[in-house]
C-alpha positions, -999 to 999 in steps of 0.1 A, spaced: 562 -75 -419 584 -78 -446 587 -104 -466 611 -119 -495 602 -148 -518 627 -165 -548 641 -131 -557 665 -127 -585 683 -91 -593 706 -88 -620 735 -63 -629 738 -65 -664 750 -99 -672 756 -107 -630 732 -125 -617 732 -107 -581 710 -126 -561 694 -155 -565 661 -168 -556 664 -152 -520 640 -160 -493 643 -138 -463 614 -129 -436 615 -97 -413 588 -102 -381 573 -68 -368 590 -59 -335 624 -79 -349 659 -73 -355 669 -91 -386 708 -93 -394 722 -98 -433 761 -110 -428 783 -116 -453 813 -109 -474 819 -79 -499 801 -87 -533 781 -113 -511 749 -97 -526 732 -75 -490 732 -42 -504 718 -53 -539 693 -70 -514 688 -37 -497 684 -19 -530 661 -43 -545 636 -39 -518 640 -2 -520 635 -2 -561 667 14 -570 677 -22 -584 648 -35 -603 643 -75 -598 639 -99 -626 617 -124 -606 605 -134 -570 584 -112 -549 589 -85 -523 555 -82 -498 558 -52 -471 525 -55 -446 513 -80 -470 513 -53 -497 533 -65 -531 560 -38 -531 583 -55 -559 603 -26 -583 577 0 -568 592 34 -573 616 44 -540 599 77 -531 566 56 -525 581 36 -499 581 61 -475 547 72 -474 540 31 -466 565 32 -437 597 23 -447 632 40 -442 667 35 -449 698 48 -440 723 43 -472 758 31 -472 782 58 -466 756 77 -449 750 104 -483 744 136 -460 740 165 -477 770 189 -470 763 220 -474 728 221 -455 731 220 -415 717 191 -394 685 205 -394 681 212 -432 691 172 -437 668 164 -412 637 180 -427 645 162 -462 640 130 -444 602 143 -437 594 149 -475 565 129 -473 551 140 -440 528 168 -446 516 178 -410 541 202 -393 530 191 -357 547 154 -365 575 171 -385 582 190 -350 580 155 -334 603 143 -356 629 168 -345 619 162 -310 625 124 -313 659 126 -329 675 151 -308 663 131 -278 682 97 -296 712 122 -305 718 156 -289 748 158 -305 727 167 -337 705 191 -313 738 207 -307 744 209 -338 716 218 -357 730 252 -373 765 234 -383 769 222 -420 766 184 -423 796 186 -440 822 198 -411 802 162 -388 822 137 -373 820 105 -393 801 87 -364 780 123 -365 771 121 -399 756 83 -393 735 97 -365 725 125 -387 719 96 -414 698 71 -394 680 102 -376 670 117 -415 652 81 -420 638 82 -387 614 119 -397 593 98 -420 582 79 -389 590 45 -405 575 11 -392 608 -9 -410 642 10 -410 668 -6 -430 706 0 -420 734 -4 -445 765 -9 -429 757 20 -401 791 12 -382 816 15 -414 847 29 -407 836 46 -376 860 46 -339 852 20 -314 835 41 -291 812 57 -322 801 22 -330 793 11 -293 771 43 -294 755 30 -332 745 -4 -316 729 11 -283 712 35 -311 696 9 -328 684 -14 -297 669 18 -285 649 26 -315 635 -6 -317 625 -5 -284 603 20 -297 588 -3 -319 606 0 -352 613 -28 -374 647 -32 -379 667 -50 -410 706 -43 -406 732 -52 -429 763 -50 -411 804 -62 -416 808 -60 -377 792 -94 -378 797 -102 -339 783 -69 -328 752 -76 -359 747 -107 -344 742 -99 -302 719 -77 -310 695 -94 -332 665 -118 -328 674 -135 -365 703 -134 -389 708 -146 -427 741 -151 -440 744 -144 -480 773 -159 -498 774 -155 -536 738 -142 -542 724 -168 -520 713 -176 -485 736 -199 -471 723 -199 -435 697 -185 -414 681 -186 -380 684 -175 -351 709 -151 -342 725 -163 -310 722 -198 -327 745 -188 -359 766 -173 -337 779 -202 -322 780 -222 -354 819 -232 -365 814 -218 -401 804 -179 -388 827 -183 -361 856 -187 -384 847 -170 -417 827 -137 -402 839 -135 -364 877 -144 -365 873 -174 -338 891 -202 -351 
C-alpha cells in the first residue's frame, strides 16, 4: 500500500534520513522504533509533504505521492494523527471532529463518521459540547486519532499516540488501534513505548541516525539482543 524507496530529506544542512526503504502491506501494522532525533517523524512528515524530500520516492496504492501538497492526501486516503495531538482548543469535540472531514463532501458519511468515532470513544460522545481544550491528555489523543479517522482513511499514521499519557490511557490507545485496524485500516505507528509498538504489530523498522538499521518482523525484532537492550530495557 505504501511504499518508500532510497529517500533522503534534509533540514537545512542535516541530512535527516537517508536513502530509507520502508514497505507498509494493506491490512498491516507497521512499527517505526527508535531514539529521539532517530529521523521517524521527519519520516512521517515526508510522506505527508510538510518536509519536502531531496531524492527517493514515496508510492501510496502505487500512485507516486513524493512532496505532493498535504491537503491532497486526504482525499487519496490517507490520515494522520500529529505528535502532541494539535486539537484545537477552543472548539468542542464535535467542532474538531468535523475539521477532520474537510474533504468529505457528502453529509450522510460525515454523520458516519461521528457515528464510527463515538462508537471507538464514547468518552468524546460525552463530550461532544465540551471545549477540546478542558480534555484529558489521553482525551485529547482520542479526539486526535478520531479527527483522522472522519476522512475515512485506508492508511492512518500515528505519531507517538501514547506520549506522556497514564498507564491505563495507553492500554486503552493500544486496544484503540488493534480495533481500528480490524476494521481494515492501514496502520503505520511511530511509537517510544517500543514493547507495547512492537506486540501489536505484524512488521517493525528500527531507524537509527537517518537510517534503517533493522527491520522485519515484529515479534522477531523483539526478541533480538540489540532491541531488547537499547529500546525495551532487558539487559
Amino acid at each position: 500500500m505504501l511504499k518508500i524507496s532510497d529517500l533522503h530529506t534534509y533540514y537545512g544542512v542535516i541530512h535527516a534520513l537517508k536513502g530509507i526503504d520502508m514497505e507498509v502491506g494493506k491490512g498491516e501494522i507497521v512499527s517505526l522504533i527508535g531514539s529521539n532525533g532517530a529521523g521517524k517523524t521527519t519520516l512521517l512528515n515526508s510522506v505527508m509533504g510538510v518536509c519536502k524530500s531531496s531524492n527517493g520516492k514515496i508510492s501510496f496504492k502505487d500512485k507516486d505521492i513524493t512532496n505532493i501538497s498535504t491537503y491532497k492526501l486526504s482525499k487519496l486516503g490517507i490520515g494522520i494523527s500529529p505528535e502532541g495531538r494539535e486539537v484545537f482548543p477552543e472548539l468542542s469535540v464535535e467542532e474538531n471532529l468535523r475539521l477532520g472531514a474537510y474533504t468529505v463532501s457528502s453529509k450522510n458519511d460525515i454523520s458516519t463518521g461521528y457515528e464510527r468515532v463515538y462508537k471507538l470513544f464514547p468518552r468524546l460522545k460525552e463530550r461532544y459540547k465540551q471545549s477540546a481544550g478542558t480534555l484529558s491528555g489521553g482525551e485529547q489523543q482520542m479526539l486526535a486519532v478520531g479527527r483522522a479517522l472522519m476522512s475515512a482513511p485506508e492508511l492512518l499514521l500515528l505519531d507517538e499516540p501514547s506520549l506522556g499519557l497514564a498507564p491505563n490511557f495507553v492500554m486503552m490507545i493500544f486496544d484503540m488501534i488493534k480495533e481500528i485496524n480490524k476494521q481494515g485500516v492501514t496502520i503505520l505507528l511511530i511509537e517510544q513505548n517500543a514493547n507495547m509498538a512492537l506486540s501489536i504489530s505484524d512488521k517493525a523498522y528500527v531507524l537509527e541516525n537517518g537510517t534503517v538499521s533493522l527491520s522485519g518482523n515484529a515479534k522477531d525484532i523483539a526478541k533480538d539482543d540489540r532491541i531488547r537492550k537499547a529500546y525495551l530495557g532487558i539487559a
